[in-house]
C-alpha positions in Angstrom: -42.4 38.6 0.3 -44.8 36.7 -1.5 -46.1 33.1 -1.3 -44.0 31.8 -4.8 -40.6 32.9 -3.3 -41.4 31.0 0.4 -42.0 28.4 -1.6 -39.0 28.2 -4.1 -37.0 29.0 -1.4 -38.0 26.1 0.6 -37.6 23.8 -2.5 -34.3 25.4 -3.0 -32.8 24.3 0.2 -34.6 20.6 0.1 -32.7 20.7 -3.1 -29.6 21.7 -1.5 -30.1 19.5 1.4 -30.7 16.5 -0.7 -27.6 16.2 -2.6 -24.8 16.0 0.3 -23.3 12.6 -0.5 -22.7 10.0 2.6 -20.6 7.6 1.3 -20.9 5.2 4.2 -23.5 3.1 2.1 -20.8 2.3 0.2 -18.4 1.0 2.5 -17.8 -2.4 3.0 -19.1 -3.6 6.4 -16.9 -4.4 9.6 -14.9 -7.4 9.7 -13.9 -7.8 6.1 -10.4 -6.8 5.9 -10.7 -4.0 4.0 -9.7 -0.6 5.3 -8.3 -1.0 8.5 -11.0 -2.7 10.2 -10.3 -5.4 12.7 -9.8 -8.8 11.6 -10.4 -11.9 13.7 -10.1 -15.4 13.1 -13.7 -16.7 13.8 -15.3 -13.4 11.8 -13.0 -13.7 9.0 -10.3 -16.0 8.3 -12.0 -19.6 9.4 -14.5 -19.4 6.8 -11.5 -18.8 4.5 -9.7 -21.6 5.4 -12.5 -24.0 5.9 -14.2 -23.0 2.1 -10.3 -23.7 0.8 -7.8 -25.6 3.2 -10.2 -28.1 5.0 -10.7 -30.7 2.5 -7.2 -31.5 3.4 -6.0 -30.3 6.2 -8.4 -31.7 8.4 -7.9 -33.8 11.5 -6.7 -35.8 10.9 -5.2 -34.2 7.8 -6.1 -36.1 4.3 -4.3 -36.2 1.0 -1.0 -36.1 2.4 -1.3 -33.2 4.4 1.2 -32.4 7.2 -1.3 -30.9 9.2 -4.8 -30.2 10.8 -6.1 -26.2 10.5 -9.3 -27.1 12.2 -8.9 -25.1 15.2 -7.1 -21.0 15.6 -4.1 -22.7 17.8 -3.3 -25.1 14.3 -3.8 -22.0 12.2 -1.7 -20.0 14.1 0.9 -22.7 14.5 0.5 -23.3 10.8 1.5 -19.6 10.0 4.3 -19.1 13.4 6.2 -21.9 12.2 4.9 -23.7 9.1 4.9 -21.0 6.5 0.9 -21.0 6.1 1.0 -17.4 4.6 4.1 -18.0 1.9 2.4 -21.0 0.7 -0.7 -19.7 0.1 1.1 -16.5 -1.6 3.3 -18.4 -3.8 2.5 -18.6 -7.4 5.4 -21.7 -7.6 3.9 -24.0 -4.7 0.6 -22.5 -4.5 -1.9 -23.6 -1.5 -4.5 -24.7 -2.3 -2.2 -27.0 -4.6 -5.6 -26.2 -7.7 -4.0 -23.0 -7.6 -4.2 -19.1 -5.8 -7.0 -18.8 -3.8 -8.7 -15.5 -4.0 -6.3 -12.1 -4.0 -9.5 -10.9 -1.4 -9.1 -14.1 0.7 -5.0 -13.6 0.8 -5.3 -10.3 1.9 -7.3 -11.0 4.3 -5.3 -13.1 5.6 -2.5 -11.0 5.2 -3.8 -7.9 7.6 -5.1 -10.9 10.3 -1.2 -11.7 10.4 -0.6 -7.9 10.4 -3.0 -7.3 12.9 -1.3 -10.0 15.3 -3.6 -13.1 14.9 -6.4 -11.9 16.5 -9.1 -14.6 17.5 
């Protein structure tokens, strides 16, 4: 065997070697929602609802709102027995009353409910 073919087989296999994909680059990170990950109140859904809900329902609640979504217990209240998660999905009666927030935002907010209001 001579010295060429060593050395094209070497490059062959670097080659080879080199052009596996890993797709996990590509994934989005932990804690977004998205593909079955966990999500939590403080890593995901309080930024949501403080960039979009806030401004209103503070405490105490402004504008005429019926209620604060400062903390996790008033968000959780808000969607156990206020109907948090219809409002913000309704085209008719939309919150944030501007209009739909985000379809990225809602379903985030969807699989926290799914997931069982994890903190």
């Amino acid at each position: 065997m001579n010295i060429k073919s060593i050395i094209s087989g070497c490059f062959a296999m670097l080659l080879i070697g080199c052009s596996g994909s890993d797709d996990s680059a590509m994934e989005p990170p932990p804690g977004n929602g998205g593909n079955g990950e966990e999500v939590t109140y403080s890593g995901d859904v309080k930024a949501i609802i403080d960039n979009n809900c806030i401004q209103c329902h503070a405490n105490p609640p402004q504008n005429d709102a019926p209620m604060s979504l400062v903390t996790y217990n008033n968000v959780v209240d808000a969607v156990n027995n206020r109907g948090l998660n219809t409002r913000i999905n309704s085209s008719s009666n939309p919150m944030p009353p501007t209009g739909l927030m985000s379809q990225s935002n809602r379903d985030i907010i969807d699989a926290w409910i799914e997931q069982g209001l994890n903190e």
